[in-house]
C-alpha positions as CSV (number, residue, x, y, z in Angstrom):
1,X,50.6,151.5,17.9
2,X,47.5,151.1,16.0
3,X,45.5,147.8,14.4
4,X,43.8,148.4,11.2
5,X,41.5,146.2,9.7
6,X,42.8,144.4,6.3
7,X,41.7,145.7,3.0
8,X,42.6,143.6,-0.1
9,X,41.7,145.9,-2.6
10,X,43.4,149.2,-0.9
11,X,46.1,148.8,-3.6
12,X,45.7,151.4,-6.4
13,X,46.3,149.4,-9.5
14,X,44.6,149.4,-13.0
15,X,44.9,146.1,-13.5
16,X,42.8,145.7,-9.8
17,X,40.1,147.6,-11.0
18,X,38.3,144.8,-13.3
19,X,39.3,142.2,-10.9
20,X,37.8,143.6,-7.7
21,X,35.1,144.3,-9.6
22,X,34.8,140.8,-11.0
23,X,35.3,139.3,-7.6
24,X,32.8,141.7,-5.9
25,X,30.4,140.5,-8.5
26,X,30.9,136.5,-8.2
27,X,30.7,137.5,-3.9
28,X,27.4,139.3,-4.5
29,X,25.8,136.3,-6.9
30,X,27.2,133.4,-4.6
31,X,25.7,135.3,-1.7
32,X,22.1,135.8,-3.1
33,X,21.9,132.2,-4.5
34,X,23.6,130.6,-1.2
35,X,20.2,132.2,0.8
36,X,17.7,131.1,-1.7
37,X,18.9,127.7,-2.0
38,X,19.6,127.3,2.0
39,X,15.6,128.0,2.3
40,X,15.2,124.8,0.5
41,X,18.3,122.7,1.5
42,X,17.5,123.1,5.1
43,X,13.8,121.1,4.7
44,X,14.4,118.4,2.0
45,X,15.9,115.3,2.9
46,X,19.5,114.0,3.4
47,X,19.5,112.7,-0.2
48,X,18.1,115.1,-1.6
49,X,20.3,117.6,0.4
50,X,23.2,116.1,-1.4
51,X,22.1,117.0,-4.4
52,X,21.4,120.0,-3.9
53,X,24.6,121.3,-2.5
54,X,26.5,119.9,-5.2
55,X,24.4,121.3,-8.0
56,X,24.8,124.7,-6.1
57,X,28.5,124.3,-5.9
58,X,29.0,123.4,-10.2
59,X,26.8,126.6,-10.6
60,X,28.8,128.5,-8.6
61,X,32.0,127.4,-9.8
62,X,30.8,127.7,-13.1
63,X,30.3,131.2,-12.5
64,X,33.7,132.2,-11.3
65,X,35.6,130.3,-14.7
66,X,33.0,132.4,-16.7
């Protein structure tokens, strides 16, 4: 018996294609942005923390409905 590791997009399909790639894309964004804004999240204020996390969520949820 062996264990294999998961792969999502191991499925050959044409209609995949543009999707992994879309979803790669929106992983890679969320990614960069997530480290950049944690820099700042992590020394402002509770309040403004708040904020901050919410105004990263509506851009990245704007970005996947794009």
């Amino acid at each position: 018996m062996s264990i294999r590791l998961f792969k999502p997009f191991d499925a050959p399909s044409a209609a995949r294609t543009s999707q992994q790639g879309r979803t790669q894309e929106i992983i890679h964004y969320g990614e960069s942005r997530f480290r950049q804004a944690l820099l700042k999240i992590s020394v402002a204020t509770r309040t403004a923390q708040a904020w901050m996390q919410k105004a990263l969520q509506i851009e990245l949820v704007s970005r996947i409905h794009c």
